[in-house]
C-alpha positions as a Markdown table, in Angstrom:
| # | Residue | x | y | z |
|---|---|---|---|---|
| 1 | Unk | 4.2 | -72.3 | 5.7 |
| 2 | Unk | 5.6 | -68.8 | 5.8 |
| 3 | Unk | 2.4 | -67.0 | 7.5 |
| 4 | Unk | 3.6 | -63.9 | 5.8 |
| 5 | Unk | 6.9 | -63.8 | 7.3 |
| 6 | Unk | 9.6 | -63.5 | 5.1 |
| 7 | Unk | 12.4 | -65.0 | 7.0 |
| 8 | Unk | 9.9 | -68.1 | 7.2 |
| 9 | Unk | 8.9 | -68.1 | 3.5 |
| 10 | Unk | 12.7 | -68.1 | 2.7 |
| 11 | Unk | 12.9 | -71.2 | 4.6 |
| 12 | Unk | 10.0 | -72.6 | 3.5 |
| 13 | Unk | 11.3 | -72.2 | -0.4 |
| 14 | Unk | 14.6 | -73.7 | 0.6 |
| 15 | Unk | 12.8 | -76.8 | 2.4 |
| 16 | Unk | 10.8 | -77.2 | -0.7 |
| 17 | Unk | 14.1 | -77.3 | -2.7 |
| 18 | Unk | 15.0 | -80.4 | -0.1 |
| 19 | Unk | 12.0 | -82.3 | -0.9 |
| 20 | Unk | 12.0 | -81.5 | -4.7 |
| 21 | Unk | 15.9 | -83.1 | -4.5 |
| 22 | Unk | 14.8 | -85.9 | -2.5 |
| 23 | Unk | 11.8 | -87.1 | -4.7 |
| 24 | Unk | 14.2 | -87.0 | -8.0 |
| 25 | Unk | 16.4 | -89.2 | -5.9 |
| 26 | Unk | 13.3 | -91.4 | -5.2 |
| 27 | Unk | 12.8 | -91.3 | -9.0 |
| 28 | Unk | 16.3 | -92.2 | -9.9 |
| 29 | Unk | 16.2 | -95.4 | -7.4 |
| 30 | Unk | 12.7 | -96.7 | -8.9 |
| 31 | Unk | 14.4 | -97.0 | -12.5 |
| 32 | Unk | 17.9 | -98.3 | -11.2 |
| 33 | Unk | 15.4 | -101.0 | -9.5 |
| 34 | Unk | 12.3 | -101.8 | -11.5 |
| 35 | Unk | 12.6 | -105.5 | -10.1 |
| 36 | Unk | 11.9 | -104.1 | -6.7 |
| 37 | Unk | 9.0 | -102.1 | -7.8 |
| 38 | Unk | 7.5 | -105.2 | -9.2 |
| 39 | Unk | 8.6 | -107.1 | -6.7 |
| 40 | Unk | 6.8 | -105.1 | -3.8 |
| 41 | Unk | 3.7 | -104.0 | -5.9 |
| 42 | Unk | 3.3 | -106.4 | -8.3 |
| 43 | Unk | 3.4 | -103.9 | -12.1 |
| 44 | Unk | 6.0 | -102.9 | -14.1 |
| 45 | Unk | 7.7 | -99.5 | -14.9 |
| 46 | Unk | 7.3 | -100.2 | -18.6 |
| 47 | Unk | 3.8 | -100.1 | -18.2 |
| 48 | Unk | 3.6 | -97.2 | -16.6 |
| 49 | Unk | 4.5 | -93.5 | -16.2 |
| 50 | Unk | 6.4 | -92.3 | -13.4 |
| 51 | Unk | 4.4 | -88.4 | -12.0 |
| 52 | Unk | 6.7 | -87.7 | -9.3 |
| 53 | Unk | 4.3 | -85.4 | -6.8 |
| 54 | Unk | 4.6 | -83.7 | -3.4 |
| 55 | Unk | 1.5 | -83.4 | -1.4 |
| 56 | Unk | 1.6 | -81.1 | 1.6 |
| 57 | Unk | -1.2 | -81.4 | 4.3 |
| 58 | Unk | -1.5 | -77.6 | 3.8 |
| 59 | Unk | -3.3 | -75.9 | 1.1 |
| 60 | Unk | 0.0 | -75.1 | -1.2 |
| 61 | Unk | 0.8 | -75.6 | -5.0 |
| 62 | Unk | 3.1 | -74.1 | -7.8 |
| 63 | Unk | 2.1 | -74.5 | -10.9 |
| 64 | Unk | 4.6 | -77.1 | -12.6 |
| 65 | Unk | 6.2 | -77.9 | -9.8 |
| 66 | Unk | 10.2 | -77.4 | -9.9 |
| 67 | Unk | 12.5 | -78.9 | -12.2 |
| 68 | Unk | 10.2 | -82.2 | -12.9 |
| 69 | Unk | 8.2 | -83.1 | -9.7 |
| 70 | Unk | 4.8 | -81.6 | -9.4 |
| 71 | Unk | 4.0 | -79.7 | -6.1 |
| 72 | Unk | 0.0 | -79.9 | -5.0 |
| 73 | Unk | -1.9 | -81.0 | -1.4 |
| 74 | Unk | -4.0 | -83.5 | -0.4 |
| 75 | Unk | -6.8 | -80.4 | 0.2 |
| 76 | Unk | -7.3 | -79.6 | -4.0 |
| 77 | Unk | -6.9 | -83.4 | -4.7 |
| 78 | Unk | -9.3 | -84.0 | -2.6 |
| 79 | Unk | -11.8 | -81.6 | -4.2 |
| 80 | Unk | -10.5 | -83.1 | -7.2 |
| 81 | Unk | -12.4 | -86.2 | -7.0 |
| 82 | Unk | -15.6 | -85.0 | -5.2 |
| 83 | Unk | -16.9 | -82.2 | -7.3 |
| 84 | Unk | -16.1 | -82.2 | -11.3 |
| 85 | Unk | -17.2 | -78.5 | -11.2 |
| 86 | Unk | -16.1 | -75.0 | -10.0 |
| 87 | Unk | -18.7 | -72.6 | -9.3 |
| 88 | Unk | -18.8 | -69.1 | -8.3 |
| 89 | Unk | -21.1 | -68.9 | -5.3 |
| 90 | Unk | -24.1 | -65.7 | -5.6 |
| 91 | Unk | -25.6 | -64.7 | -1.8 |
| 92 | Unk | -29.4 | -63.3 | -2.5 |
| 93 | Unk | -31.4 | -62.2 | 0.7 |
| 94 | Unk | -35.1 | -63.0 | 0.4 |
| 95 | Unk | -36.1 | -62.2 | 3.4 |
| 96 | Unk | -34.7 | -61.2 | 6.8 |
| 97 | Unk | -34.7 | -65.4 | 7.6 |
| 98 | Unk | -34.2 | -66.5 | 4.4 |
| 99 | Unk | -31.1 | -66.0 | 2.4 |
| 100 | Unk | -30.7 | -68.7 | -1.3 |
| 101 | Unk | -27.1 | -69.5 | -2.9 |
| 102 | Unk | -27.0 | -69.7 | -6.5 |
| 103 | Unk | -23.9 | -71.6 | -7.9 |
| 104 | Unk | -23.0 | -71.1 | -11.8 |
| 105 | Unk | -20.6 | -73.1 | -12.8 |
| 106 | Unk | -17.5 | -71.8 | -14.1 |
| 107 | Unk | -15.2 | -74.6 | -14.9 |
| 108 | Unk | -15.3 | -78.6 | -15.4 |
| 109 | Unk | -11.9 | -80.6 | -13.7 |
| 110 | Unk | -12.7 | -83.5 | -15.3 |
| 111 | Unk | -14.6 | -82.8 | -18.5 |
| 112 | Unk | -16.3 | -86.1 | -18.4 |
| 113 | Unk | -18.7 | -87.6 | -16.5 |
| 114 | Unk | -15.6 | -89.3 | -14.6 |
| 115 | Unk | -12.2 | -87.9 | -13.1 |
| 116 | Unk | -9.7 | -89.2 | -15.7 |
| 117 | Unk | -5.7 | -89.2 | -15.3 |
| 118 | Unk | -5.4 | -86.6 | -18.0 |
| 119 | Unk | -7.9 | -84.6 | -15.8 |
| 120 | Unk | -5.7 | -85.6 | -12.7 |
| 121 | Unk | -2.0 | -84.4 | -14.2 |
| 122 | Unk | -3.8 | -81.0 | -15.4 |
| 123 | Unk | -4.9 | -80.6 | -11.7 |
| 124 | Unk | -1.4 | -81.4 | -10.7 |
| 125 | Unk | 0.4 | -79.1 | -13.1 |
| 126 | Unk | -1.9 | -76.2 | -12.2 |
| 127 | Unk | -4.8 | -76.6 | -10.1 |
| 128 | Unk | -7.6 | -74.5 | -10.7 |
| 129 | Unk | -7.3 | -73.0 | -7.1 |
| 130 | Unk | -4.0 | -72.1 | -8.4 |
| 131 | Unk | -5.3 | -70.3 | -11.3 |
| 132 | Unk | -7.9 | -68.2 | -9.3 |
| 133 | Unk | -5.2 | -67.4 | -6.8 |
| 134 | Unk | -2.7 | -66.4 | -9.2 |
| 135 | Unk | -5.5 | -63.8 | -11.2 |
| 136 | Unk | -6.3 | -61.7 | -8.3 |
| 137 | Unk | -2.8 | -61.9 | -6.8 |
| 138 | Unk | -1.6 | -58.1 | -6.4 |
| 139 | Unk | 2.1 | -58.2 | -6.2 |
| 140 | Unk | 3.8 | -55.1 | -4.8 |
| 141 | Unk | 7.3 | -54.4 | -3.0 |
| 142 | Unk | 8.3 | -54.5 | 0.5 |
| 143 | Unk | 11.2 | -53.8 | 2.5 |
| 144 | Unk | 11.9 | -55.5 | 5.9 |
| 145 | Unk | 14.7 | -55.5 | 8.6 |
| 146 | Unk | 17.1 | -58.3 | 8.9 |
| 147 | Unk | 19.3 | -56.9 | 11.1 |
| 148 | Unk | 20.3 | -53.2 | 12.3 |
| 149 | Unk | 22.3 | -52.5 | 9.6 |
| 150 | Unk | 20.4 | -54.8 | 6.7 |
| 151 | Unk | 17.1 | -54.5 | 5.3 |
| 152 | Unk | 16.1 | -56.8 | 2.2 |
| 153 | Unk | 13.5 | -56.0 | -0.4 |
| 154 | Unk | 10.9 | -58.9 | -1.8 |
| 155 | Unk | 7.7 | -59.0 | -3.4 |
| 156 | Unk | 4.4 | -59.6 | -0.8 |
| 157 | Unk | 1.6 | -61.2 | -3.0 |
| 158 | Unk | -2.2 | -59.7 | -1.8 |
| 159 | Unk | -5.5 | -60.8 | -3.1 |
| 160 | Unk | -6.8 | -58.0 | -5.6 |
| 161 | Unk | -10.2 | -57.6 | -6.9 |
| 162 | Unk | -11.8 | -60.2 | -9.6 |
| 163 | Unk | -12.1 | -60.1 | -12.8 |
| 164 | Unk | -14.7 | -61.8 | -14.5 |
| 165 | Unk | -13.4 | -61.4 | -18.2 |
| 166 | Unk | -9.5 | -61.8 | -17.2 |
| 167 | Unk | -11.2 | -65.1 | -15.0 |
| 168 | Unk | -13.3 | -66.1 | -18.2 |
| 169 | Unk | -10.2 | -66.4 | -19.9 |
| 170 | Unk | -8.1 | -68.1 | -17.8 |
| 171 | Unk | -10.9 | -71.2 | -17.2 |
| 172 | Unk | -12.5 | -70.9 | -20.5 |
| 173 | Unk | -15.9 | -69.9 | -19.6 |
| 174 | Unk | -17.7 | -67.3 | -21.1 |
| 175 | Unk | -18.4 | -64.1 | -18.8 |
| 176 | Unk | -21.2 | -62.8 | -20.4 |
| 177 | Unk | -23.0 | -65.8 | -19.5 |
| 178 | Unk | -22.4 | -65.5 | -16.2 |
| 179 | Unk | -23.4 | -62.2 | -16.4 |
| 180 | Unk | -26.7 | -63.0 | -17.8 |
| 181 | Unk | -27.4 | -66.4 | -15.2 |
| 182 | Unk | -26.5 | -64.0 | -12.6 |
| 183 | Unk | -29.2 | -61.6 | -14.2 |
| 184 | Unk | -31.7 | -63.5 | -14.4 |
| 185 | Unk | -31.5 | -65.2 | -10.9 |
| 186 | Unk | -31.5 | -62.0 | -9.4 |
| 187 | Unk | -34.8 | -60.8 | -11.2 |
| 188 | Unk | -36.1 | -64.4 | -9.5 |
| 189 | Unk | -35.0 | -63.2 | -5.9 |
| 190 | Unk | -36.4 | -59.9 | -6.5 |
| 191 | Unk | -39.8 | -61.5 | -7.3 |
| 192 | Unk | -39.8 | -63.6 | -4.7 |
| 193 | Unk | -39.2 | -60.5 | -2.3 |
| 194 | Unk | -41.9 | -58.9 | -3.5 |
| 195 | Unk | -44.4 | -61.9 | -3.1 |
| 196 | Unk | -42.8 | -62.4 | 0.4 |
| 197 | Unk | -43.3 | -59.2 | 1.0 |
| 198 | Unk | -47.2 | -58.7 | -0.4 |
| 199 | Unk | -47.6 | -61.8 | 1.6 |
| 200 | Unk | -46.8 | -60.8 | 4.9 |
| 201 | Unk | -48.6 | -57.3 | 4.3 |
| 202 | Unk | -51.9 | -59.2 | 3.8 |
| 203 | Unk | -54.2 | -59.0 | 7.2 |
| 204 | Unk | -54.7 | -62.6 | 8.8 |
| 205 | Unk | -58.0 | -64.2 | 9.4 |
| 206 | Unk | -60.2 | -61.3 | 7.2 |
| 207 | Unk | -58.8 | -58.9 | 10.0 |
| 208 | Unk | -58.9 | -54.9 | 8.5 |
């Protein structure tokens, strides 16, 4: 990962063009060789189609991939499988030791009641993490040194503000409904201060 260096983001891209070459290679080899494929797993390549996928460790994806070969990680898969729905998280405070989370859900991965492949290659192709990422991404230009007498100029990606209608139409939810969840909740939390409130203002034991 670059950590925001360019020099190491350069490096990174160009180690990403390694893998990308490497994995077609990989590609090439299983449908020269289908016998082997059968041979050491016991299916064959007509059967089947061949997603050729990198998975980093670290939380990194391009939506498409490059030139054929999907890029994701093992951190979106992951969520992938244990939680069909995105939500955007709401923090209410009830009461100085009591704080609720309300969660509205904003987008289904798997638009069943099961993760299905189709659901699994739209992950791959462009993870919803992606999609968020790539909304509030505020792109701007930036100059930095190379040497004493060179200075490049690149773009540094910063996360910008949400929002919600922009997000709506990316995921296909509606905002307004949001909206009005998030309204109503609220009103909820409010009521419950004030009971909490009324509550501890009453004396205890008939005490005036």
């Amino acid at each position: 990962m670059s950590d925001n260096h360019p020099e190491a983001g350069f490096y990174f891209a160009r180690q990403i063009d390694e893998f990308v070459d490497q994995t077609q290679r990989q590609v090439e080899g299983l449908k020269a060789h289908p016998e082997l494929v059968e041979l050491a797993g016991g299916i064959s390549l007509d059967e089947y189609e061949i997603v050729p996928c990198i998975l980093f460790s670290q939380p990194f994806s391009e939506p498409d991939g490059r030139d054929g070969v999907l890029i994701s990680d093992w951190s979106g898969l992951t969520r992938f499988f244990e939680d069909r729905y995105f939500k955007r998280l709401h923090h209410h405070r009830v009461s100085p030791k009591l704080e609720v989370m309300h969660r509205i859900a904003i987008y289904d991965q798997w638009r069943g009641d099961t993760p299905t492949p189709e659901g699994l290659l739209r992950h791959l192709r462009k993870a919803p993490q992606t999609n968020l990422m790539l909304h509030r991404a505020d792109v701007r230009p930036e100059l930095f040194q190379v040497t004493g007498t060179l200075v490049a100029s690149t773009l540094e990606y910063t996360k910008g503000d949400e929002d919600l209608d922009a997000l709506g139409e990316i995921l296909g939810f509606d905002p307004q409904s949001v909206r009005d969840l998030q309204a109503a909740f609220e009103a909820a939390v409010e009521e419950a201060k004030q009971a909490h409130n009324a509550a501890a203002d009453e004396p205890e034991n008939g005490q005036v």
